[in-house]
N, C-alpha and C positions, 0 to 999 in steps of 0.2 A: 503493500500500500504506500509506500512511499522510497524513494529513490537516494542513495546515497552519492554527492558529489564532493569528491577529495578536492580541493583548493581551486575549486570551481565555481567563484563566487561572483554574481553580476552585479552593478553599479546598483541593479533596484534591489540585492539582497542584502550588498552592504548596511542602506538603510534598517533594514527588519533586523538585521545580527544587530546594529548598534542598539536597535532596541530591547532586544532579548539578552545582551549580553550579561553578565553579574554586573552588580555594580563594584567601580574601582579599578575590572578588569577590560582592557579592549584591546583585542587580538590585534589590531594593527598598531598600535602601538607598541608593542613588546616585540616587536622582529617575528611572533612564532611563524609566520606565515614565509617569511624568508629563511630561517633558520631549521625549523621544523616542517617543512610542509604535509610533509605524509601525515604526521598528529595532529593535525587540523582536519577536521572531517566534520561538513554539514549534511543533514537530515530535511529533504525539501522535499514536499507534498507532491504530486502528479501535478496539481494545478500551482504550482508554485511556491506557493507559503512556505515559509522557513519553521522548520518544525522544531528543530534543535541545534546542539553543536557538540563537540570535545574537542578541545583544542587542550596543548599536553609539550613535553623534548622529553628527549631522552637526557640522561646526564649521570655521572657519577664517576668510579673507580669500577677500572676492570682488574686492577691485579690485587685490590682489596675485598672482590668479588658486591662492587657497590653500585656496576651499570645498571639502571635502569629507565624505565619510562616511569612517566610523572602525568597526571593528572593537574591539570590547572584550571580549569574551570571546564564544566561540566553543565548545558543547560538544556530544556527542553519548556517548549512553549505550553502555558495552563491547558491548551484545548487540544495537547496532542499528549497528554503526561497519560499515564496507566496501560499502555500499548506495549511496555516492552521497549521503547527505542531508547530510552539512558542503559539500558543493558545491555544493547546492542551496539552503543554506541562504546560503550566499554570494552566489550569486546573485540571490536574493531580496534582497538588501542594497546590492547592487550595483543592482541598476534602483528600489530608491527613491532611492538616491545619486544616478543619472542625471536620474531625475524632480525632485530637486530643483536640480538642476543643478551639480551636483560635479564638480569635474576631474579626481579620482580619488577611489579607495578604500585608505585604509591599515588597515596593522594592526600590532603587535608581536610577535615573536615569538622565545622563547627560542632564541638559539645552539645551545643543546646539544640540540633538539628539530627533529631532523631531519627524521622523517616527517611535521611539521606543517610544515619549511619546503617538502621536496620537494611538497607537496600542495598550496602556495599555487603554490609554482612550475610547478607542470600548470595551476593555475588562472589563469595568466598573472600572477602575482605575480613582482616583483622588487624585489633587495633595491635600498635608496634606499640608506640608508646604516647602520652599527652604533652602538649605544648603550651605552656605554661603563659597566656596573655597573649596567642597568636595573634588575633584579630583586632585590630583597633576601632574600639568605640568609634560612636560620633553622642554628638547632644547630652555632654554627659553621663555617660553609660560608661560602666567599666568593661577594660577592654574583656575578650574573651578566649577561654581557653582553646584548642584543635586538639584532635585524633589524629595524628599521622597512622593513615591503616595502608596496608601491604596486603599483595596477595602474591607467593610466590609462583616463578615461571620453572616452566621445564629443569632450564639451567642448573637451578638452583634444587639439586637434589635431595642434601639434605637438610632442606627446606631450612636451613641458618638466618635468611635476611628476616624472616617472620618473627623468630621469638622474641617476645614482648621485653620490654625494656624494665626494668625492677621498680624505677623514680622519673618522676616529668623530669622536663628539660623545660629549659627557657628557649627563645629565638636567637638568640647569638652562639646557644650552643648546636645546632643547627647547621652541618658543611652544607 
């Protein structure tokens, strides 16, 4: 029911992404679309509409066994969400992670946003460890903690990058 176009974005979709983007984050702004293209992957309807996105790099240590792909913002629009496409679109992110040869997949994700952790956790996501005021307030509000969660790859046989971490971390402890 709907079509996946890898970095195949037109002038009138640019507009819909900026709209649906997270806020804070916009994909052209951060190089990913030059630097990562392949983990940029949008979710666009038969008749158009932008349905979603995951946009993501790879990055880390291959001789410390720490390449991975990374999740950076993850969205799907209110009238296309319960279909299944944030799982597919994970997936889709997950086998270029594989293909490049990643030992896992992370991602971050708000504390207080349950239904996005319970949904990485169907998708075999577990939490590594918590980050300590990841997220910066606005208006007031104190900032807030993240789940850095992992799902191990192939690679990673025995499954090492997964076990949970004993004590949060702060943000500058963070390579």
């Amino acid at each position: 029911f709907f079509s996946l176009l890898m970095c195949c974005i037109t002038l009138i979709n640019l507009k819909l992404l900026k709209n649906l983007c997270i806020p804070g984050i916009n994909p052209l702004d951060h190089g990913y679309l030059a630097h990562w293209p392949e983990y940029f992957i949008v979710a666009e309807a038969p008749g158009g509409e932008l349905m979603g996105y995951i946009m993501g790099k790879a990055e880390g240590s291959v001789a410390r066994e720490e390449w991975h792909g990374h999740v950076t913002a993850l969205s799907v629009a209110p009238e296309f969400r319960r279909l299944g496409l944030a799982a597919k679109l994970m997936e889709l992110l997950e086998e270029i992670s594989e293909r490049k040869g990643g030992f896992f997949v992370d991602l971050f994700v708000r504390v207080s946003n349950q239904v996005a952790v319970n949904m990485y956790k169907q998708l075999g996501y577990s939490v590594y460890r918590t980050v300590i005021e990841y997220y910066s307030a606005s208006n007031g509000e104190p900032d807030e903690d993240a789940y850095d969660m992992r799902k191990a790859l192939s690679r990673d046989t025995e499954k090492k990058s997964i076990i949970p971490l004993p004590h949060p971390v702060r943000p500058e402890d963070i390579e």
